[in-house]
N, C-alpha and C positions, 0 to 999 in steps of 0.2 A: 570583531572583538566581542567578546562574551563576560557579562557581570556575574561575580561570585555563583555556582550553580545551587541558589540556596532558595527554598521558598517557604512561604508562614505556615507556622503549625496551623494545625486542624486543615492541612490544605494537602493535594493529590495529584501529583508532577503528572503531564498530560503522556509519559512514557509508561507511568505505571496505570494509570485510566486503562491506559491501552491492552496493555497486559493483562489486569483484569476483564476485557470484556473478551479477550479471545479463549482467558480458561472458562468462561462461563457459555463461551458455542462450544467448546472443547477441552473437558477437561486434563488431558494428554498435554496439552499446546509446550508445559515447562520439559517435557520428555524430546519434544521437536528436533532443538538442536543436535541435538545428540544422536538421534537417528539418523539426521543428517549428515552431518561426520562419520556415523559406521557405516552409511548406505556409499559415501565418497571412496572409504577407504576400504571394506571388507565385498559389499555386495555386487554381487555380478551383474550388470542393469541389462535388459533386458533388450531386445535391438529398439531399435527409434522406429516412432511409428505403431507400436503395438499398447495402444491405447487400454486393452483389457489386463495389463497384470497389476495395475494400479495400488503398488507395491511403494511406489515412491514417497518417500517425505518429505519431497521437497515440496511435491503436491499438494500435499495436505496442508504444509505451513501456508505456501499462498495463498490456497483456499479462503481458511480462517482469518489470516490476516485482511484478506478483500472483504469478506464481511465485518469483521469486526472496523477496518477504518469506515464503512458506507454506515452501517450504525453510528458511530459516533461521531463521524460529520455528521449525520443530518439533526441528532440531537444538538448539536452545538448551532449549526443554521437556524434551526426551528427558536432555540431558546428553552430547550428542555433541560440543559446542562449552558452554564456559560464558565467561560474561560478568562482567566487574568492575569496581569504581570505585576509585578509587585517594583513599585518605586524606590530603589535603596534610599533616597537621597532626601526623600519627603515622608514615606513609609505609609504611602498610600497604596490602594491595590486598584489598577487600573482595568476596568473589563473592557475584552476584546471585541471587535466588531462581528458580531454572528453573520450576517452576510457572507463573509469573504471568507470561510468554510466551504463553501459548496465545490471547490474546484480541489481535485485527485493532483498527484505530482509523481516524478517516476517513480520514485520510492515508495513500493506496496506497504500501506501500513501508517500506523503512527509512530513510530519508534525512537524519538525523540523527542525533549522539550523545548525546542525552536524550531520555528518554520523556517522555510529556506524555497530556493528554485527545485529542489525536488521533491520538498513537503509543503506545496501551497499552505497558507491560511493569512491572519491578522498579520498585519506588521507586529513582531516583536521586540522592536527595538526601541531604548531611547536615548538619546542626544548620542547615535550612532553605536549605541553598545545593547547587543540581543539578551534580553530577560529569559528566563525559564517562566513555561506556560504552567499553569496551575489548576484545578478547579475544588473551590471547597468542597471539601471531603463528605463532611455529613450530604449537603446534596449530591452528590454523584451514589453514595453508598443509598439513601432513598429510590434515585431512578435506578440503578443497578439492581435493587430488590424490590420494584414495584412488581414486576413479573418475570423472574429468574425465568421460569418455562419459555419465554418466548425468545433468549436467546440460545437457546437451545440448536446443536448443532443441525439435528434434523430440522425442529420445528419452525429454523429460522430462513430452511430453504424457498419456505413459500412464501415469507417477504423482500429476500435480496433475490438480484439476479442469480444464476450459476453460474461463476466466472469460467471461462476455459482459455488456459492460456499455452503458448507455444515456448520450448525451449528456442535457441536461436538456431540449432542443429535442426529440431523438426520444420523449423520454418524453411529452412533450405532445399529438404526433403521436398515439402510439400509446392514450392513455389518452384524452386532448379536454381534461384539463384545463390551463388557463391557467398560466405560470407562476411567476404572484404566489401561485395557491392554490400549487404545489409547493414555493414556498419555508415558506409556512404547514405544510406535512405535514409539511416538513424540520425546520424550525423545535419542532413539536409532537412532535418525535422519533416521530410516525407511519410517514415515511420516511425509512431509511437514505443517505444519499448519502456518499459519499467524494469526496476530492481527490485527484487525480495534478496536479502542478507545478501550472498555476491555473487546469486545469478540474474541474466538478463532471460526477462522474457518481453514475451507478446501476447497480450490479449488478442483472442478472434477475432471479436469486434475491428479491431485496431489495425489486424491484418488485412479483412475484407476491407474497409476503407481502402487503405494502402492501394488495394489489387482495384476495385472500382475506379479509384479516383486514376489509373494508369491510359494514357492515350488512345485509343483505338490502332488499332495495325490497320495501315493503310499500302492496300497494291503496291508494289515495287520500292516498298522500303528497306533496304539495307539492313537485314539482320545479323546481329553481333553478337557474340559468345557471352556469358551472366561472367 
């Protein structure tokens, strides 16, 4: 259950934080979806696997959105930015634990104002009913303009990792297996997969784990079709 989705003036729901920080790596990011939808329905895609025509926007959205959430978690961890619920009932505004930021959930991105099993963070709830996340606005608008340049699409390459991730089609490709087994490894929380808006992918990282952490083939084992 969810309380009225309403938060105090002078305050900056953590859905639109978000969106701000991805037009400031990129200022296209409100143009995204819409690519996305003509690239769905008008453009020819290009076979699987051919990594250089990097034409996709679907690309691009995950990109920016992988940087823009690893920015603004770690600002909310650190305490450069804090986060809070606002109490209906006493009209107090309660801050959120910065710790319990630090952990990613499948859902690329911040895109919402309550956490959940897919958007780790604070508990937002109270007496069993989830609050909308908030952060005052004059501060977040300070850090957001302490140095515009550095989130900077390019400029921000050389503080985030480079995410590279797998549609669930390329990971079949690349691996041979089927992908009713990958929903099974997904499912077995064997492998990680995340959602950006309503595709699933796979980080590399999260892949090679996957493929490491797999048994060793031992002499005269019974091999079975993927």
């Amino acid at each position: 259950m969810r309380s009225p989705n309403i938060v105090p003036r002078g305050a900056i729901r953590l859905s639109e934080a978000f969106d701000r920080v991805c037009s400031n790596i990129a200022p296209d990011w409100s143009e995204l979806p819409q690519l996305c939808v003509m690239w769905d329905e008008n453009v020819e895609i290009a076979p699987l696997g051919d990594e250089g025509s990097g034409d996709n926007p679907y690309d691009r959205e995950f990109e920016i959105a992988y940087r823009a959430e690893t920015i603004l978690r770690s600002a909310l961890t650190t305490g450069a930015l804090r986060a809070y619920i606002h109490n209906l009932r006493t009209g107090v505004d309660l801050e959120l634990k910065p710790s319990e930021w630090g952990r990613a959930g499948e859902t690329v991105g911040l895109p919402s104002d309550y956490t959940s099993e897919l958007m780790p963070g604070p508990d937002c709830t109270l007496d069993g009913v989830a609050s909308p996340i908030f952060i005052p606005r004059e501060e977040f608008e300070k850090w957001l303009g302490r140095d515009p340049a550095a989130l900077a699409f390019n400029a921000i390459a050389q503080s985030v990792a480079e995410p590279r991730a797998f549609s669930l089609e390329e990971v079949c490709l690349r691996t041979g297996l089927s992908r009713s087994k990958l929903y099974q490894e997904i499912e077995q929380k064997h492998l990680y997969a995340r959602k950006c808006g309503n595709r699933t992918l796979v980080l590399e990282s999260d892949l090679n784990a996957f493929l490491n952490a797999l048994p060793n083939f031992q002499t005269g084992t019974t091999v079975s079709m993927p």
